[in-house]
C-alpha positions in Angstrom: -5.3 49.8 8.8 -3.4 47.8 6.0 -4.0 44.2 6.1 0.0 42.9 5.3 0.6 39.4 4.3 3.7 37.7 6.9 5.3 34.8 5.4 4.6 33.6 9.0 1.1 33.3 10.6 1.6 33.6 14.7 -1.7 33.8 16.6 -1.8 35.8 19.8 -2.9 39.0 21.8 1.0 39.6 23.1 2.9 39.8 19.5 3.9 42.9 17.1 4.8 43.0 13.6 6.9 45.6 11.1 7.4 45.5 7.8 9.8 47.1 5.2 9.5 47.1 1.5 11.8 47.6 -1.3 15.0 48.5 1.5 18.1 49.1 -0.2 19.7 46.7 1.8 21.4 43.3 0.7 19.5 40.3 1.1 22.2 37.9 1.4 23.4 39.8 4.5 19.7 40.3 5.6 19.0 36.4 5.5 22.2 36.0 7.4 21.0 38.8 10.0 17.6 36.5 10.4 19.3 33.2 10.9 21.3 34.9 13.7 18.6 36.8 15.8 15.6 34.6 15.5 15.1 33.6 19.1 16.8 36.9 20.7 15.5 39.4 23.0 15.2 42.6 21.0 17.4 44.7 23.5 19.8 41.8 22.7 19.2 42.6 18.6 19.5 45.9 18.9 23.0 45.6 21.5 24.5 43.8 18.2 23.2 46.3 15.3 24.5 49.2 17.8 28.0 47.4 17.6 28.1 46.6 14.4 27.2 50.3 13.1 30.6 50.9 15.3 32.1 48.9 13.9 32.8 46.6 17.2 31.7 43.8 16.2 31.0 42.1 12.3 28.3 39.9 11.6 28.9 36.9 10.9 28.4 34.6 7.8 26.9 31.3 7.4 25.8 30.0 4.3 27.4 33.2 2.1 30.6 33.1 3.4 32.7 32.5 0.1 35.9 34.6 -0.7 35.3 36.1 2.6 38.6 36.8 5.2 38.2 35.6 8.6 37.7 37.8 11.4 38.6 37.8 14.7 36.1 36.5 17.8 35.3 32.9 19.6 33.7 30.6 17.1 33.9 33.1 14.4 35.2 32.4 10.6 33.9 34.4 8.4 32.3 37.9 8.7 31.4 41.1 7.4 30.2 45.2 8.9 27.1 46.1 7.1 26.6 49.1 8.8 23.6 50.5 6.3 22.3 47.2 6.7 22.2 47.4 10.4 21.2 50.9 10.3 18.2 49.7 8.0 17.4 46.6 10.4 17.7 49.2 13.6 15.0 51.8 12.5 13.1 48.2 11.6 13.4 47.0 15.2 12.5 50.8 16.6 9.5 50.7 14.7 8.3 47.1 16.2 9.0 48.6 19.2 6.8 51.0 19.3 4.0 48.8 17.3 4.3 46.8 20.7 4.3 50.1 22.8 0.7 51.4 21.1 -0.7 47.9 21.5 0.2 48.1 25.5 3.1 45.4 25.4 6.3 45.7 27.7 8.9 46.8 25.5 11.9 45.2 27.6 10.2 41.4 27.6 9.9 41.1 23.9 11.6 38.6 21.8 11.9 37.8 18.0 9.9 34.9 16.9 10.2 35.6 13.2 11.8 37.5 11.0 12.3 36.7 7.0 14.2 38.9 4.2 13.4 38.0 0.2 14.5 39.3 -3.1 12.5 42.8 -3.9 11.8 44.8 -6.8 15.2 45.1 -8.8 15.4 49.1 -9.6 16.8 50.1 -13.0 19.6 52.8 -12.8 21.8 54.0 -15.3 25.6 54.6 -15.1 26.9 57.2 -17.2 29.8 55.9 -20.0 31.1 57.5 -22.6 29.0 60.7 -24.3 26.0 58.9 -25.6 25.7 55.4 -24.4 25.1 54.4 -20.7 24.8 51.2 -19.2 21.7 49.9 -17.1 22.3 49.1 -13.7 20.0 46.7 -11.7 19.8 48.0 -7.6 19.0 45.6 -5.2 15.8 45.6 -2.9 15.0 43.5 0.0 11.3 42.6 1.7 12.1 42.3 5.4 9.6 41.2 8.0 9.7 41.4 12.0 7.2 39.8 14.1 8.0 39.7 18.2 6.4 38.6 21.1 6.3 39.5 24.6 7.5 36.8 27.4 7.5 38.1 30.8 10.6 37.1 32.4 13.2 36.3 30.0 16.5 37.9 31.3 18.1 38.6 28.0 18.5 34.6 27.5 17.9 33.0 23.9 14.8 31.6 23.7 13.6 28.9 21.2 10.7 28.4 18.8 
């Protein structure tokens, strides 16, 4: 097995971890994502990434929330729906999940202790323009980690760090 480097180091028998590279998600968003869900149950995560592919419900901005309309909720002011982003973050959470299932963890009692996103390799595209020339294109990338940890008991409440 692959020996991964976490930006966080969390000792125990009862934790799971998930990793993706280079996801053509935004990074902005994803740090937003983090700041929200760190603490949460993961059926609680994965309630919110459900609506937000449905567009029920937007996510909502924090610290990159400039230019942005408001959107409607309780204690809401900003927001956006990143519904590849949640997609991306949802096949994330599914495979933590079953990280936790093969190491014998109950799946329903697991919460997020830490998750991180950070800048990733910037791909070089080209658009077309004009017949000969072209203009390079920079795609974004995103490193996102997952690392969760099973509490018996936790009723879908938020628990802290």
């Amino acid at each position: 097995m692959v020996k991964e480097n976490y930006q966080a180091q969390i000792d125990g028998k009862r934790i799971a971890k998930a990793m993706a590279k280079n996801a053509p998600v935004s990074t902005k968003f994803s740090v937003e994502l983090c700041h929200l869900i760190r603490g949460w149950p993961v059926s609680k995560a994965e309630a919110l990434l459900n609506r937000i592919v449905n567009m029920e419900a937007c996510l909502p901005l924090r610290i990159y929330h400039k230019k942005v309309g408001h959107r409607k909720g309780k204690g809401l002011m900003a927001g956006h729906y990143p519904v590849f982003l949640a997609k991306t973050w949802l096949s994330l959470i599914n495979n933590v999940k079953n990280n936790a299932e093969e190491k014998g963890l109950d799946v329903d009692s697991l919460v997020i202790r830490h998750c991180h996103a950070a800048y990733g390799f910037r791909r070089r595209s080209m658009q077309a323009k004009g017949k000969i020339g072209g203009k390079v294109r920079r795609r974004k990338s995103t490193h996102i980690e997952i690392i969760v940890q099973e509490i018996p008991g936790i009723n879908n409440k938020k628990v802290k760090q």
